[in-house]
C-alpha positions in Angstrom: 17.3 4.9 -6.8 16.9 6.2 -3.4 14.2 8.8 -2.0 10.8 8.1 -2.5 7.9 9.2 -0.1 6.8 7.1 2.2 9.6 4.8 2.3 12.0 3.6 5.3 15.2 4.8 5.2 18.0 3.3 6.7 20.6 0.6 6.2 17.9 -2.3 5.4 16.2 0.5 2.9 14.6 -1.5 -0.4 15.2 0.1 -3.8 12.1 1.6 -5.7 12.6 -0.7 -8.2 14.2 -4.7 -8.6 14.8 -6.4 -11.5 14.4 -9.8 -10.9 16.8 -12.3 -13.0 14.8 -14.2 -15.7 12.0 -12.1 -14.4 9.7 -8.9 -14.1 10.4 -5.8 -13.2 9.0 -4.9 -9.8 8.5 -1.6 -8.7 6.9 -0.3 -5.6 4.3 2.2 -4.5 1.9 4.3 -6.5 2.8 5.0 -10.0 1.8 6.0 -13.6 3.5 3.3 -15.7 3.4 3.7 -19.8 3.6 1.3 -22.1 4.8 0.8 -25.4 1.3 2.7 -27.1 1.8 5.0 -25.1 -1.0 4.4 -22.7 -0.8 5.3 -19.1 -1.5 2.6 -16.3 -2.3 3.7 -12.9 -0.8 0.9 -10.0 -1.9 1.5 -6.2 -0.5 -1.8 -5.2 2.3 -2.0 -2.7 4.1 -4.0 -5.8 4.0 -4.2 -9.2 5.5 -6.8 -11.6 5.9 -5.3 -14.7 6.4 -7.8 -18.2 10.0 -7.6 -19.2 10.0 -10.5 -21.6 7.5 -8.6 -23.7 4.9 -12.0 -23.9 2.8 -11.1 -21.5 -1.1 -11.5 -21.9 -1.7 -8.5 -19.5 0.9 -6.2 -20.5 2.8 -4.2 -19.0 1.7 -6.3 -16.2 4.1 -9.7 -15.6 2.0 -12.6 -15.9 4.2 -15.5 -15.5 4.9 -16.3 -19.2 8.4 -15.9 -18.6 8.3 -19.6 -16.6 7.8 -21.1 -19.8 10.5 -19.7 -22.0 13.5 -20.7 -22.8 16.1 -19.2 -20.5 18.0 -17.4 -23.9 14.4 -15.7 -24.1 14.4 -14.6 -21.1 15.2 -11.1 -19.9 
């Protein structure tokens, strides 16, 4: 993605949003993010990891979980 307010532009840009190998999902700056019922979470942080493993405790929010998996579980 490229654009987004705010943000430096340049060759050393950062994408809005990095998937992270075995990981979350991070995405930066201020956004509505929906889950899977449908509700709306509101992030203000400068990063957000978001659960792509689906075990999460916090969902949509990464909470680590994804450490203990095995790696064929892991997104």
């Amino acid at each position: 993605m490229s654009g987004g307010a705010g943000r430096d532009e340049g060759p050393r840009a950062r994408p809005d949003i990095v998937l992270c190998p075995g990981g979350p999902m991070l995405v930066f700056g201020d956004l509505v993010v929906e889950d899977d019922q449908g509700q709306q979470h509101h992030t203000h942080r400068p990063v957000s990891a978001i659960c792509r493993c689906g075990k999460s405790s916090s969902a949509p929010w990464c909470d680590g979980t994804h450490k203990a998996l095995p790696d064929r579980q892991r997104p």
